[in-house]
C-alpha positions as a Markdown table, in Angstrom:
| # | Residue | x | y | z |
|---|---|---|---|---|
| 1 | Unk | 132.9 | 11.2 | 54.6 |
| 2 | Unk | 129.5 | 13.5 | 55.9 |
| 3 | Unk | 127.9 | 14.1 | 52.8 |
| 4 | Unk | 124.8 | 16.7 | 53.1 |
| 5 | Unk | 122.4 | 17.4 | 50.6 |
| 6 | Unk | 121.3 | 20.4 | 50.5 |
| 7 | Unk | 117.4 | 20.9 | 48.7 |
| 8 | Unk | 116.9 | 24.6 | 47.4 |
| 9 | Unk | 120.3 | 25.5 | 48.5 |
| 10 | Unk | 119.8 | 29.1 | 49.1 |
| 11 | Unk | 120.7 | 31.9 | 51.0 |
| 12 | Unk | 121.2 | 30.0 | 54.2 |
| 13 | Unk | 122.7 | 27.0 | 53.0 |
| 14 | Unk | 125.2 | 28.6 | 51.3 |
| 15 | Unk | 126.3 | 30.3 | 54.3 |
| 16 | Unk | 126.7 | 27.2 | 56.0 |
| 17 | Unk | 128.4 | 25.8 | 53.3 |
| 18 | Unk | 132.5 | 26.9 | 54.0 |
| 19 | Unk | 132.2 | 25.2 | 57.5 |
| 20 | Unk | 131.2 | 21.9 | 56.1 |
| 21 | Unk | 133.7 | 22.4 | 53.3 |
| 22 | Unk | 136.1 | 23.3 | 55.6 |
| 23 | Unk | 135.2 | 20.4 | 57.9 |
| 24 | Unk | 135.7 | 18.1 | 54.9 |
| 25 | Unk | 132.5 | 17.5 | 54.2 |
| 26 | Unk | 131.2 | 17.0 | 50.5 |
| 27 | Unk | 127.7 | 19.7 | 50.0 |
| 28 | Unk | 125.6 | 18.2 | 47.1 |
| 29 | Unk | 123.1 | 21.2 | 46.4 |
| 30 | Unk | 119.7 | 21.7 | 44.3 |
| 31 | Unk | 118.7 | 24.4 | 42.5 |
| 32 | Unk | 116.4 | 25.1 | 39.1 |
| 33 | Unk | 119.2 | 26.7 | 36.6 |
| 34 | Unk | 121.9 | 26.0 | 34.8 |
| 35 | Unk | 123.0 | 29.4 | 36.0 |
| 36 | Unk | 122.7 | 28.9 | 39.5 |
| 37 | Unk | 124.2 | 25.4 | 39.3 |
| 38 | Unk | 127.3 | 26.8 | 37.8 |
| 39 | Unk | 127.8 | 28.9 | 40.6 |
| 40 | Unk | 127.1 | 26.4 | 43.6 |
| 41 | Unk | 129.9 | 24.5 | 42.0 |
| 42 | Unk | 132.3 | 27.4 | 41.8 |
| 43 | Unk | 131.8 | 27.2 | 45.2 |
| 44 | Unk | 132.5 | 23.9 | 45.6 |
| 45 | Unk | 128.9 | 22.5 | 45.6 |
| 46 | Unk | 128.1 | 19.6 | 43.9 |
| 47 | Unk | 125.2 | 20.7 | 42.0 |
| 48 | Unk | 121.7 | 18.5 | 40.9 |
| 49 | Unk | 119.3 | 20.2 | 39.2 |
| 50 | Unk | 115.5 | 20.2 | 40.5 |
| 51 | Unk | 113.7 | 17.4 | 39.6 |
| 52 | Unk | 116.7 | 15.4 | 38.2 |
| 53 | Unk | 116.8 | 11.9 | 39.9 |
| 54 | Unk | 118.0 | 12.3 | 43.1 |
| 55 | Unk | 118.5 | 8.3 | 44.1 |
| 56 | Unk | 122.2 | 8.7 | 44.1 |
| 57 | Unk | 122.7 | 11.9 | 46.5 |
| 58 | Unk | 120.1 | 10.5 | 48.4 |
| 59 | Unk | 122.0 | 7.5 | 49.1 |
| 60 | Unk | 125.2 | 9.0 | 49.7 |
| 61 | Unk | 123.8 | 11.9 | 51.7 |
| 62 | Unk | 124.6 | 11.6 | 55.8 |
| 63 | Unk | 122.7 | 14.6 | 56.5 |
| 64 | Unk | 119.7 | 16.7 | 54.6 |
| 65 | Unk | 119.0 | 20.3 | 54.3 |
| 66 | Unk | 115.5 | 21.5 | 53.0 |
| 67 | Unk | 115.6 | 25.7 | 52.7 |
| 68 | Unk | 112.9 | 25.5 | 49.8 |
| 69 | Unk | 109.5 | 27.0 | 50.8 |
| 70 | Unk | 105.9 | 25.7 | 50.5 |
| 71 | Unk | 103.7 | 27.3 | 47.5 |
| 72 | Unk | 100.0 | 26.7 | 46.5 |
| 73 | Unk | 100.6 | 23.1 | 45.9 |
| 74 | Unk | 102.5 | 22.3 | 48.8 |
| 75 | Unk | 106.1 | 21.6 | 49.6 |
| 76 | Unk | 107.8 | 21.4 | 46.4 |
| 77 | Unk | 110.2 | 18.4 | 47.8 |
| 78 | Unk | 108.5 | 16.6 | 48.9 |
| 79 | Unk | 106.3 | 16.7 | 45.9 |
| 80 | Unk | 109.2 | 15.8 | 43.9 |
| 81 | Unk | 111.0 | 13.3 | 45.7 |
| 82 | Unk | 108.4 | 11.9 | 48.5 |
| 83 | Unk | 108.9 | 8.3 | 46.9 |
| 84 | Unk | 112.7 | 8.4 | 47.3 |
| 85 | Unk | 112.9 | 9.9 | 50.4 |
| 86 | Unk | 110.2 | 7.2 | 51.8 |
| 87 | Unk | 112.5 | 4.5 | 51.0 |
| 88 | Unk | 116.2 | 6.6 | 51.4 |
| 89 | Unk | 116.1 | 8.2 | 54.4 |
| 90 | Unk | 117.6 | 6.4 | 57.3 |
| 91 | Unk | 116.5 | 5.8 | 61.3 |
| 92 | Unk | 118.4 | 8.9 | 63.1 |
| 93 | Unk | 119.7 | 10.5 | 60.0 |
| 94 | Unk | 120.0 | 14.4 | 60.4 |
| 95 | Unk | 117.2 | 16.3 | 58.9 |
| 96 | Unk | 117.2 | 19.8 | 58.9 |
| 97 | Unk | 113.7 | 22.1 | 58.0 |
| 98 | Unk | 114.1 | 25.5 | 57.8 |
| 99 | Unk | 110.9 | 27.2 | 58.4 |
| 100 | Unk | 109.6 | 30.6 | 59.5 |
| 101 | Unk | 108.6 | 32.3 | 63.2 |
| 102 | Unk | 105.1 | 33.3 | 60.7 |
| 103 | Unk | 103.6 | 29.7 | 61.8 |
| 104 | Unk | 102.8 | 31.4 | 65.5 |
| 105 | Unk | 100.9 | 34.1 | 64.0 |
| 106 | Unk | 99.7 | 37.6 | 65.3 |
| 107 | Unk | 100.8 | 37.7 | 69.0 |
| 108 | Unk | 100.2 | 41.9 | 69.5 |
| 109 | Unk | 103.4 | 42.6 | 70.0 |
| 110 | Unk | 104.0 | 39.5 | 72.7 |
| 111 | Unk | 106.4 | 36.7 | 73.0 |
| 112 | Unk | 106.5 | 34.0 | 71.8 |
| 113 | Unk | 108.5 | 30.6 | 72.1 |
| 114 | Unk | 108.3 | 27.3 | 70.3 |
| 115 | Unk | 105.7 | 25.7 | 72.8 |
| 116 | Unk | 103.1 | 28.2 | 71.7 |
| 117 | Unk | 100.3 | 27.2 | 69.4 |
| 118 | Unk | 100.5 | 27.6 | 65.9 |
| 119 | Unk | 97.9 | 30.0 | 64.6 |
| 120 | Unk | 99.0 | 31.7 | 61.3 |
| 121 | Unk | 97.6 | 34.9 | 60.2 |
| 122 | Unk | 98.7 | 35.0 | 56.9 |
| 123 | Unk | 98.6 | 32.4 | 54.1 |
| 124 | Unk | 102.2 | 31.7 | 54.0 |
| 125 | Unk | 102.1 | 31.0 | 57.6 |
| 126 | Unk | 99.4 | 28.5 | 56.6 |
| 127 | Unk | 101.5 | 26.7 | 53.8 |
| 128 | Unk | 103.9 | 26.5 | 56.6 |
| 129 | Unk | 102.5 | 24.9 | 59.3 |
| 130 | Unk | 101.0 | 21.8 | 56.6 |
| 131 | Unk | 104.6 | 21.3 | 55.5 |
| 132 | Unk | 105.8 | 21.4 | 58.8 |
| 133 | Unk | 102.9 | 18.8 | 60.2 |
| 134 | Unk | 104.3 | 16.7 | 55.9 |
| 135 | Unk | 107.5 | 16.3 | 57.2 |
| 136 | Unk | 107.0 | 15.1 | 60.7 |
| 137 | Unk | 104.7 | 12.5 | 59.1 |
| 138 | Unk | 108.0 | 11.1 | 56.7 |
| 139 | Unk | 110.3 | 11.7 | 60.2 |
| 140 | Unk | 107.7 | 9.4 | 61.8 |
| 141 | Unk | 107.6 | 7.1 | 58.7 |
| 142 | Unk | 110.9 | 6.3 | 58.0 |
| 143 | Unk | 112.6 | 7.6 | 61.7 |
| 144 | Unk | 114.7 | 10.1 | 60.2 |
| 145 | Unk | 115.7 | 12.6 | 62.7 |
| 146 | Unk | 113.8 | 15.5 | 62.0 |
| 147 | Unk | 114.9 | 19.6 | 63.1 |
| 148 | Unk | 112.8 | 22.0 | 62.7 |
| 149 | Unk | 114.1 | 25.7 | 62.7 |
| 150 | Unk | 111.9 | 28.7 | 62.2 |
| 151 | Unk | 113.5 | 31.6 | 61.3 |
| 152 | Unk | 112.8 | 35.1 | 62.3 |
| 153 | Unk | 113.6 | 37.9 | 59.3 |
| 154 | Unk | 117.0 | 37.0 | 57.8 |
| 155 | Unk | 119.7 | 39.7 | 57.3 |
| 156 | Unk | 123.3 | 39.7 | 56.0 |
| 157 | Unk | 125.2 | 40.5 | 53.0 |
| 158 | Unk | 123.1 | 41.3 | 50.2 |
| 159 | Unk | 120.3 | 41.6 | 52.9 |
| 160 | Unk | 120.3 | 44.7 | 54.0 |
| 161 | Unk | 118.8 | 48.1 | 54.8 |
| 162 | Unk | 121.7 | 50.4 | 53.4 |
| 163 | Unk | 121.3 | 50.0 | 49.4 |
| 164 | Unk | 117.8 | 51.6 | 49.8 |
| 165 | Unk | 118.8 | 54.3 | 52.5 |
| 166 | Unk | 121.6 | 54.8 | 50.1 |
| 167 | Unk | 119.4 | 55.0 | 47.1 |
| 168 | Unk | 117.2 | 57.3 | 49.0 |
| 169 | Unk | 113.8 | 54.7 | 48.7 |
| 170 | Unk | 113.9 | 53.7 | 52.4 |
| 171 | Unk | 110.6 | 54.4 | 54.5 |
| 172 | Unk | 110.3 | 54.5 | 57.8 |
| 173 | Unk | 106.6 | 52.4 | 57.9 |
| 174 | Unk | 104.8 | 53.1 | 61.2 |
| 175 | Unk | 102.4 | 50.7 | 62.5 |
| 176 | Unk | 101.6 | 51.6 | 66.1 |
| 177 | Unk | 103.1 | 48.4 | 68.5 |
| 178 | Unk | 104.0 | 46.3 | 65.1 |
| 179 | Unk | 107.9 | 44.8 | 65.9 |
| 180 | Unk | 109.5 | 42.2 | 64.1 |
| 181 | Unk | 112.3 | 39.8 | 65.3 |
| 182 | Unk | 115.0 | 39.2 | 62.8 |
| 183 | Unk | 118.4 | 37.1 | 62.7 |
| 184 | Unk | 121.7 | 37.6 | 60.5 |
| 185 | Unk | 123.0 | 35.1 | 58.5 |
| 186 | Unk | 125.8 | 33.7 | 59.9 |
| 187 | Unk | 124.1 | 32.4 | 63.2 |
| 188 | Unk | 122.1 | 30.7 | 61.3 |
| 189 | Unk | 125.1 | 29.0 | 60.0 |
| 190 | Unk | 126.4 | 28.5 | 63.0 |
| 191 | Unk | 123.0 | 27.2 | 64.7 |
| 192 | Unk | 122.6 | 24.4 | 62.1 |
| 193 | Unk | 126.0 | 23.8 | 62.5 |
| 194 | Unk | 125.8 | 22.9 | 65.9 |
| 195 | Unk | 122.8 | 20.8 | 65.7 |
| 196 | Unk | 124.5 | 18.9 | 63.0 |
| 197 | Unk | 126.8 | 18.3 | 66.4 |
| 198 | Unk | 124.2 | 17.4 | 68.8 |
| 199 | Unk | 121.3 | 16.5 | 67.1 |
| 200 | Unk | 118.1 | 16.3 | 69.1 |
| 201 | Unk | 115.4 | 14.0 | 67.0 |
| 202 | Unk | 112.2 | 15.6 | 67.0 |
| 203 | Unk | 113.5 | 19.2 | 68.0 |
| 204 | Unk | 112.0 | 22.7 | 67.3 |
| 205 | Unk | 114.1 | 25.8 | 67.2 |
| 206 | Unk | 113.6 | 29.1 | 67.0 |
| 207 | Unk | 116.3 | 31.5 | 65.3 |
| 208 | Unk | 116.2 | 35.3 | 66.3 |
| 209 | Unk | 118.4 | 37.5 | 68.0 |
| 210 | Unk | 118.0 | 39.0 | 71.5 |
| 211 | Unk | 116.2 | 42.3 | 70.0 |
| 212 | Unk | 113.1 | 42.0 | 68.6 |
| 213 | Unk | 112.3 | 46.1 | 67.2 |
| 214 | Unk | 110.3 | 48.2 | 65.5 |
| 215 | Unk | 110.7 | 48.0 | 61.4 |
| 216 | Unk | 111.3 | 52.0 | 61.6 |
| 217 | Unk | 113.9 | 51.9 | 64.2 |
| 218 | Unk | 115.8 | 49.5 | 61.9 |
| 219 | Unk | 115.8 | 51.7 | 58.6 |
| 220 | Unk | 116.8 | 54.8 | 61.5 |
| 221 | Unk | 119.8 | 52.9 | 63.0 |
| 222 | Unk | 121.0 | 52.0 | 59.4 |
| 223 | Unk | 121.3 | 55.8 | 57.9 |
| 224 | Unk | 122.8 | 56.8 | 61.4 |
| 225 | Unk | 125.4 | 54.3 | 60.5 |
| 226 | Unk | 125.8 | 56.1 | 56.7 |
| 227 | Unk | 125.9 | 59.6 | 58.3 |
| 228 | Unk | 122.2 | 60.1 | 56.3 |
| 229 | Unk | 119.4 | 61.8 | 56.7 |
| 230 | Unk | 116.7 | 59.6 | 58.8 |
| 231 | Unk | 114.2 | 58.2 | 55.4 |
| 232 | Unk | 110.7 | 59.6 | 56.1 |
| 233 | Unk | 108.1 | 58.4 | 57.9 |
| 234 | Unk | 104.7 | 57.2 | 56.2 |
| 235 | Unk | 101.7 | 56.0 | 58.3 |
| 236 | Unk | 101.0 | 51.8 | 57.6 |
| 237 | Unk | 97.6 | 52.6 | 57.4 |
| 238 | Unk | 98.2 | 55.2 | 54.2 |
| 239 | Unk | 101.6 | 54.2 | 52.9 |
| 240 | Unk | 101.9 | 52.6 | 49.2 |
| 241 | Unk | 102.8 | 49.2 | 49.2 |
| 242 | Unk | 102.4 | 46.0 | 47.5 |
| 243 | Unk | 99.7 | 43.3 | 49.1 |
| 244 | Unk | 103.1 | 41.0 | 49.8 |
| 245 | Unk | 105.1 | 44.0 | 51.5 |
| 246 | Unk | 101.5 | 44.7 | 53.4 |
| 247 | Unk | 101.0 | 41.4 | 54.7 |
| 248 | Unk | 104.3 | 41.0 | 56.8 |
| 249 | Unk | 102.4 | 43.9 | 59.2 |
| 250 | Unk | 100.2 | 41.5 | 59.8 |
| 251 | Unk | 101.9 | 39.7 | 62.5 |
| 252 | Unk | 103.7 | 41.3 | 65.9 |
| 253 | Unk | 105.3 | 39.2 | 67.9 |
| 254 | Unk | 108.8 | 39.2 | 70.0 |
| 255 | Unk | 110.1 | 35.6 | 69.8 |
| 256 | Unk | 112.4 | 34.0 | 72.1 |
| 257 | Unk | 115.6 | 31.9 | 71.6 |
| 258 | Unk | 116.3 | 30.5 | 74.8 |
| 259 | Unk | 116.2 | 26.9 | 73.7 |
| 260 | Unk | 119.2 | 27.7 | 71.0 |
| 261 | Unk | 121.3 | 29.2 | 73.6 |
| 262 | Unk | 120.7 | 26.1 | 76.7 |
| 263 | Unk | 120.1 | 23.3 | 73.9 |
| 264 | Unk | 122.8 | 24.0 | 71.8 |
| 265 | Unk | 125.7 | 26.2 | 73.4 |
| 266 | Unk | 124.8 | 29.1 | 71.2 |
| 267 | Unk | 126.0 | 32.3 | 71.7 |
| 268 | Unk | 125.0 | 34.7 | 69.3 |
| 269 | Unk | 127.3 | 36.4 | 66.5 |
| 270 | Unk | 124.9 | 39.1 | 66.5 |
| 271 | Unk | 122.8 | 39.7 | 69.4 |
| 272 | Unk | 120.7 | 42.8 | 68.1 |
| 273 | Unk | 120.2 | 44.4 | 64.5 |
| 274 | Unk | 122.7 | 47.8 | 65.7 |
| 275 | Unk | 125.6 | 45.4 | 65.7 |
| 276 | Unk | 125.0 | 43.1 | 62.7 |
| 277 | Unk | 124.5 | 46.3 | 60.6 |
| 278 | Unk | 127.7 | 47.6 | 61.9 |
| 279 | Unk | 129.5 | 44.5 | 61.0 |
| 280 | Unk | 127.5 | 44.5 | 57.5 |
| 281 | Unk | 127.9 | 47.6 | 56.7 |
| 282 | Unk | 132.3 | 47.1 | 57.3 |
| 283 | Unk | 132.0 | 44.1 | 54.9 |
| 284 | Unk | 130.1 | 46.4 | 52.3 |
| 285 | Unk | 132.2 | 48.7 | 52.5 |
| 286 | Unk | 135.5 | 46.3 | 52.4 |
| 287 | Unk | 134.1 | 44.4 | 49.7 |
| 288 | Unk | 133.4 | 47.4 | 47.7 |
């Protein structure tokens, strides 16, 4: 049986999780509540909570899945568990990283793909790149097959622009030349799924759809889609916002995904933000 284990199994990973389950797979997931781990196994996730000994899991595990993020002190996994994984990963096993498009930096509104130098611009970006460079170092230690997959700004359900337009609190932010690339949830399901498929040891990937865009043009499409009034427009330079909202301005970039589409076969679910907010928005509206 494939058997992946899933560390900080989030957002993503649990949108990956019904094709593996599907598949026949078994999904062992962490996470750092009782709560949470009540709900991974409702559905059906074998849940281990952080820090618990992992030796077991690790062991039966075919494939791994890390989705938990750097902080101040590094990559929390591999603070946890870098003895077991130095002696439990395998040669070729299937590693997955899921990491952000942030590790290229400030571009000025240019493209990027994943040959270009890493140059972060913001201190997340930083945290990134060193656990990036961490687990390369295990891959090369114990010749686990490590993925890397930097991710542009994720969307889906729960993830989206209509609950503020809604709620009347969206802004329109305008930062002359600033655009963002983004991808929806569900191709990046379907991206890891297929590298699961054909894995590449050693391969980057970046996930983002074919329409990178201007925050404000975003937040416009979405109340167009509700039949709302367009949100204001406030001035980046003046507009209220917290020093973590702020520093996401700090980098414009357009970022390509040509490698996902000849490396891997993919063909996008959502190839731009107007049709993965229509598609979002009919699941709100169907789940509500």
């Amino acid at each position: 049986m494939s058997v992946l284990l899933s560390f900080g199994h989030g957002y993503s990973a649990r949108a990956l999780t019904p094709q593996l389950l599907a598949g026949g797979w078994e999904v062992i997931g962490t996470t750092r509540t009782q709560e949470k781990a009540d709900a991974l196994r409702d559905e059906g996730v074998t849940p281990v909570l952080f820090g618990a000994d992992i030796d077991d899991a690790l062991a039966r595990a075919t494939h791994i899945l890390v989705s938990a993020g750097p902080g101040p002190e590094g990559d929390p996994v591999l603070a946890a568990y870098d003895a077991a994984l130095r002696t439990g990963l395998r040669p070729g096993q299937w590693v997955g990283y899921l990491s952000t498009t942030g590790v290229y930096g400030d571009h000025g509104g240019g493209w990027v793909d994943e040959d270009t130098p890493l140059t972060p611009a913001t201190r997340r970006g930083q945290l990134r790149v060193t656990a990036e460079a961490a687990w390369h170092k295990l891959a090369e230690h114990t010749g686990a097959a490590l993925h890397v997959f930097r991710l542009a700004g994720i969307y889906g359900p729960g993830r989206g622009p209509f609950a503020k337009v809604r709620a009347g609190t969206a802004r329109r932010i305008v930062k002359p030349g600033q655009v963002f690339s983004r991808i929806h949830v569900d191709d990046i399901a379907q991206v890891l799924a297929a590298s699961i498929a054909r894995p590449d040891q050693g391969a980057v990937y970046n996930l983002c759809d074919d329409d990178p865009a201007p925050p404000e043009d975003v937040i416009a499409h979405a109340a167009m889609l509700l039949g709302m009034p367009l949100p204001p427009v406030e001035d980046f330079a003046t507009a209220e916002m917290t020093p973590m909202a702020r520093s996401f301005y700090a980098e414009s970039k357009k970022v390509r995904n040509d490698r996902i589409k000849r490396d891997l076969g993919i063909s996008l679910i959502h190839k731009d933000y107007r049709s993965g907010l229509a598609v979002l928005l009919r699941h709100e509206e169907n789940s509500s």
